[in-house]
C-alpha positions in Angstrom: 85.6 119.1 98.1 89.5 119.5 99.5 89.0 117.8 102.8 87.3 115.1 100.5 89.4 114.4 98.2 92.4 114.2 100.4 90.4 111.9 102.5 89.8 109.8 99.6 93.6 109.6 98.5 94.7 108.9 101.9 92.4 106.3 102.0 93.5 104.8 98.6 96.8 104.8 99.9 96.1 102.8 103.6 93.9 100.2 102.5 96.6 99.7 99.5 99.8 98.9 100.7 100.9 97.9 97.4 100.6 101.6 96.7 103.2 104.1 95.5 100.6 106.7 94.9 97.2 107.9 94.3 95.7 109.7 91.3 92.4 111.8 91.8 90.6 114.8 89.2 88.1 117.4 91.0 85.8 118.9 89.1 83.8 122.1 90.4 81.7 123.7 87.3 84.1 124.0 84.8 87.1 124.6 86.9 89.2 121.2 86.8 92.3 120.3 89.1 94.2 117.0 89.3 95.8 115.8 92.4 98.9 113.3 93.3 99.0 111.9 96.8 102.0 109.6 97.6 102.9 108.6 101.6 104.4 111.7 102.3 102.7 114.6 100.6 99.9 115.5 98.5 100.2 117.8 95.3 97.6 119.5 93.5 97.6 121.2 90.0 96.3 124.8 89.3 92.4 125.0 88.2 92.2 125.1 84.2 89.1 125.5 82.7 87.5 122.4 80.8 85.8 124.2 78.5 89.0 126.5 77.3 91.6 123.8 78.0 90.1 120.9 76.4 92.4 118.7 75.1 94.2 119.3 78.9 90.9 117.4 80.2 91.2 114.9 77.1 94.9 113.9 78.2 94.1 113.4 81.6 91.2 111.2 81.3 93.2 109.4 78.5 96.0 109.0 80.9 93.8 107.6 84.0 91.8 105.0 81.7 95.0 103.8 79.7 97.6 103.7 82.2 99.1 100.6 83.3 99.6 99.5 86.8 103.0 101.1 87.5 101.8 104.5 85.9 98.2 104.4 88.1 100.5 104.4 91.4 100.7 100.4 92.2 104.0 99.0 92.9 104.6 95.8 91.3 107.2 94.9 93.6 105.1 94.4 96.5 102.5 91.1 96.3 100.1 90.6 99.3 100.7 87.4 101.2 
């Protein structure tokens, strides 16, 4: 699931030049980590568990769907010609 997930932000991030950074959540039975991916480096959070740390899993799901652009990682400073 690490080798994919990487993949999957690194591929966020070349096919989406207007791109500061990619968000991604990995969830392996109850053990939940969230991971930040910008054009240099990629950081991951220390497992919690979803069923102990609920509201934690609340706030970051909340966070992805009501985001707006700049806060989801796009760069509203670039425009594609």
């Amino acid at each position: 699931n690490t080798e994919q997930c990487v993949w999957g932000l690194q591929n966020q991030l070349w096919v989406n030049p207007n791109r500061r950074f990619a968000l991604a959540m990995t969830i392996e039975n109850t053990s939940v980590r969230l991971w930040h991916a910008n054009r240099a480096v990629v950081f991951v959070s220390e497992a919690f568990d979803l069923q102990k740390e609920r509201q934690r899993l609340v706030h970051a799901l909340a966070s992805f769907a009501y985001g707006n652009h700049a806060q989801l990682g796009w760069d509203p400073t670039v425009t594609r010609l």
